[in-house]
Each structure stands twice: as C-alpha cells, then as structure tokens.
C-alpha positions, -999 to +999 in steps of 0.1 A: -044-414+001-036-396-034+001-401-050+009-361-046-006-365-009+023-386+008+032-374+042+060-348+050+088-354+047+083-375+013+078-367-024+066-390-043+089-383-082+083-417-097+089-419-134+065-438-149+047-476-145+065-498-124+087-492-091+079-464-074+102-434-060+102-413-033+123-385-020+131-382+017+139-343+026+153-345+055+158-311+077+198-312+067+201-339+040+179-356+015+177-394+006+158-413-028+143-445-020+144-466-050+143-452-085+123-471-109+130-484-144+157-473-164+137-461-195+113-436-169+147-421-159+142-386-180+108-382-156+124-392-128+150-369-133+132-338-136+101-346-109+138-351-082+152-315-096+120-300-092+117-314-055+150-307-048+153-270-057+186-259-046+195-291-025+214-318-034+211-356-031+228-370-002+214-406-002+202-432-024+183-462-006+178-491-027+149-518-014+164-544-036+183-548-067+162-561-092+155-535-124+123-525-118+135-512-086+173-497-090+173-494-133+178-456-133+205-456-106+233-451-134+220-422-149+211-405-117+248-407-105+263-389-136+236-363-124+243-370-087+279-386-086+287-376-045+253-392-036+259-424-014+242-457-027+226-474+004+220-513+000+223-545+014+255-569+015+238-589-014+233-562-033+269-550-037+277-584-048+247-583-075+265-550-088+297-565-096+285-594-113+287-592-148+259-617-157+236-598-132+240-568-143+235-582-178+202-595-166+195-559-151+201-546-187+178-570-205+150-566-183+156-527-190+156-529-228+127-555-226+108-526-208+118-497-226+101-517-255+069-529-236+066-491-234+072-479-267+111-467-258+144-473-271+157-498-256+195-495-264+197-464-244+192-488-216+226-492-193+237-514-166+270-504-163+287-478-133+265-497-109+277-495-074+270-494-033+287-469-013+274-479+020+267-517+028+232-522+048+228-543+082+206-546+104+199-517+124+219-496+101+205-459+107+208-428+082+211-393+100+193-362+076+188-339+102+159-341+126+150-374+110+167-410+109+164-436+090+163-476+102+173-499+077+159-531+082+166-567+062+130-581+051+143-613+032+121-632+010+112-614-022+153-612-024+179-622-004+195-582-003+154-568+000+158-537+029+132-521+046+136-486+061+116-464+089+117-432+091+111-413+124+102-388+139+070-395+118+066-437+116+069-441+080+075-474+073+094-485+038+081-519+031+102-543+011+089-564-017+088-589+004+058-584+022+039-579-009+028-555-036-004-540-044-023-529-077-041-497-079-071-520-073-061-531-042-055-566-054-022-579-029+003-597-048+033-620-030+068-625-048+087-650-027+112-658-048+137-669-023+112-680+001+078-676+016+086-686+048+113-654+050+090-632+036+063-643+062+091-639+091+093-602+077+060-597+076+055-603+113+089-584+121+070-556+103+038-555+119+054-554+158+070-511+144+052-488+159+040-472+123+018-442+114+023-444+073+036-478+051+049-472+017+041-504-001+059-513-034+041-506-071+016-488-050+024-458-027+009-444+007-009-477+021-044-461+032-044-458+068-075-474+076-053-508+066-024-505+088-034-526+113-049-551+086-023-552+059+003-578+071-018-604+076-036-597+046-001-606+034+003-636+055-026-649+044-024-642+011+014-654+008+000-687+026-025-696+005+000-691-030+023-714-015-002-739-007-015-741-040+015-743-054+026-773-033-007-786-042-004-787-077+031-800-072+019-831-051-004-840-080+025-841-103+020-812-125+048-807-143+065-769-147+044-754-174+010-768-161+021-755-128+030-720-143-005-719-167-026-722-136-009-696-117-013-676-145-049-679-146-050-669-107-023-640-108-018-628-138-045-598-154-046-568-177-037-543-146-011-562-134+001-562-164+002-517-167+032-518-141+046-554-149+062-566-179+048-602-189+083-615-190+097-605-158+063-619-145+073-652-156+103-651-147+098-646-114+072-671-113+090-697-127+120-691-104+091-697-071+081-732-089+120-745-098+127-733-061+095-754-044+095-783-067+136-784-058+125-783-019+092-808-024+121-830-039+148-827-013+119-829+015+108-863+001+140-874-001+150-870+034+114-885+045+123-917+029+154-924+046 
C-alpha cells in the first residue's frame, strides 16, 4: 500500500526520515499518533494543518518515548496547547526526568545534524502526559474508539492502539520495524521475551490494517504472516546473541558482528548510526547481565 493510500480514517503527515506520523480524524475529534523527530517538526507541522483544515487537535498518542518517536511533541503543543498527550505510566516518569529528557535532546541535535539541520533549535523541554495509558484504556472521537494496549519489550512505556470500527491496528516498536525493503528489524531493549508475549497478544485482534513503525500501512497480504515473521526473526537475534556470548566474546566483538548482520546503508536513511548503537549495545549489557546472573544461580 502507498504512504498517501492509508485507510480512512488516517493521514499519514510524517515529517521526514525516521518515526512516522499519522493523524486519526475521528467523526467528532481528531488524535496524532506519534510525531517524529524534532528537526522534521516544520513538515510535520504544516502536512497536520493541512489535514486538519478547520479542526483542531484533540489527542496526541505517543507509542513510546524515545526521540525518534515523540521529538516534535514540544513544538506541536505551543501550536496545539489544549491537545491531551496520551502515554503510558512509564512515560510520564521519562518526561520529568531531567537526564532523560537530556538524552531526548541529544539524540535530537545528533539528528538535526545527521540531516544537515541546526541542531540547537532542538528542545526537550515542556514535555508532558496529560492522560496516563493502561490497559484497556479507550479514546472516544466520535463514531470511532481507540484501545490502548501495553506491548512491552522495545520499552517498558511502548503502547499499542486499535482503532475500530475499521481494525486498524497501531503496532508498537516492540513487535518490530520494517525498511522500505521489507527487511524486519527487532529492538528488544528491555526484553525479547516481552516483545514476543506482545507479539502473540497482537496477532489473537481481529485486524483489517497494521501500522508498523519506520514503515507505514503493513501490505495486507502479510497480516496473517507478519507476527511470526517477528517471532521468528526476534528469536533467532537473541540466539545469536547468546551464542556469541557463550563463546566469550567480549562487548565490542559482540556489537561488530551484529553490525555486520543488522546494520546497512538503508537502515541507515531513517536511523542515525548512533542511536543504532546505542540501542544495540543497551540489548548486549542487558543479555550478557542475564547470561551472568543465570549462571550464577545454576551453580548454586
């Protein structure tokens, strides 16, 4: 499916490379799911007035709260101030951390750069969540709801949302990201095994659409396919990993070979090569911490 062909009642107004954004207009209300980097924000900006017309924005939905993801939220609430931030318990804390949201800045400026932008109009600050996610939390617009779901795994505060009437599923980075090429990527940074539980949560809705993060309208011919392409794909990452770990790799040799596997010139269009490793490195800290405790309590 095309990027301007998303079902009704989306529109797609990402901003540039990198997270992607979708308006919801609801019959009554209207909702944004996620809002992209910080330096696309001017883009994103203009593609939401355009959608919006005469409306305003009621909601924003947040899937998670790392930068990529939620880096223009600061700059669409000085446009927007009376739209209610959606997000999970997690997430609220995230916001009023100063360190995180000196993280959230630095990834921003190390963006805006990777893209030929100023990076010290990049902002953290004015973060904030209105309304706390749960499980089963539900959005009214009108004729449609919205069913926010916890997908844990790529994040502890990672929400996934379905809209109905028309089955349009939300997917959290948790169960996965795609390239324009198809090629699936996994991101378990707190844990595969949460990201593989939400996963099979996922697959049981009864969807017609999936939105899939750094990619757009899943085509529907892979519906019924595309969550155990994750579960299988996620599985095999995280037995390599523990592979190379029970050979005594260190860190770095642990992070070079995943880089040879994962890491390519497309990935690369949405994904700065920083907060690539980073993320990676957190996954191999995190095993090589479990492979240690797990020994541990083996030898007792």
């Amino acid at each position: 499916m095309k990027p301007d062909n998303y079902p009704q009642p989306l529109r797609r107004v990402t901003g540039g490379p990198g997270g992607e954004a979708v308006l919801i207009m609801g019959s009554r209300k209207t909702a944004l799911h996620d809002c992209g980097m910080a330096c696309f924000k001017d883009r994103l900006i203009e593609n939401i007035r355009k959608e919006l017309g005469e409306r305003n924005l009621d909601y924003i939905l947040l899937s998670h709260s790392h930068y990529d993801h939620m880096g223009a939220l600061p700059y669409l609430l000085e446009i927007w101030p009376e739209a209610k931030v959606c997000a999970g318990l997690k997430a609220s804390k995230v916001f009023q951390s100063q360190g995180a949201r000196a993280t959230i800045e630095s990834m921003g400026r190390t963006a805006a750069e990777y893209y030929g932008m100023n990076p010290e109009s990049i902002t953290a600050e004015d973060l904030r969540v209105d309304v706390v996610l749960e499980n089963g939390h539900i959005i009214q617009l009108g004729d449609e709801e919205i069913l926010a779901m916890e997908t844990k795994g790529h994040t502890d505060c990672s929400m996934s949302y379905f809209i109905q009437p028309q089955g349009i599923l939300l997917a959290s980075e948790s169960t996965g990201a795609l390239e324009l090429s198809g090629k699936l990527h996994t991101s378990a940074l707190k844990s595969f095994d949460q990201s593989l539980e939400s996963a099979f949560f996922l697959k049981l809705l009864p969807y017609r659409y999936i939105l899939i993060p750094h990619y757009g309208i899943l085509p529907r011919e892979m519906n019924d396919t595309y969550f155990d392409m994750y579960a299988e794909e996620a599985i095999r990452e995280k037995n390599l990993i523990e592979g190379w770990i029970k050979e005594g790799l260190t860190e770095e040799e642990i992070f070079e070979k995943h880089k040879e596997l994962y890491w390519n010139d497309i990935r690369a269009v949405n994904h700065p090569y920083r907060a690539y490793k980073m993320n990676t490195d957190i996954i191999i800290k995190r095993m090589i911490k479990e492979a240690a405790a797990h020994t541990t309590v083996n030898s007792r």
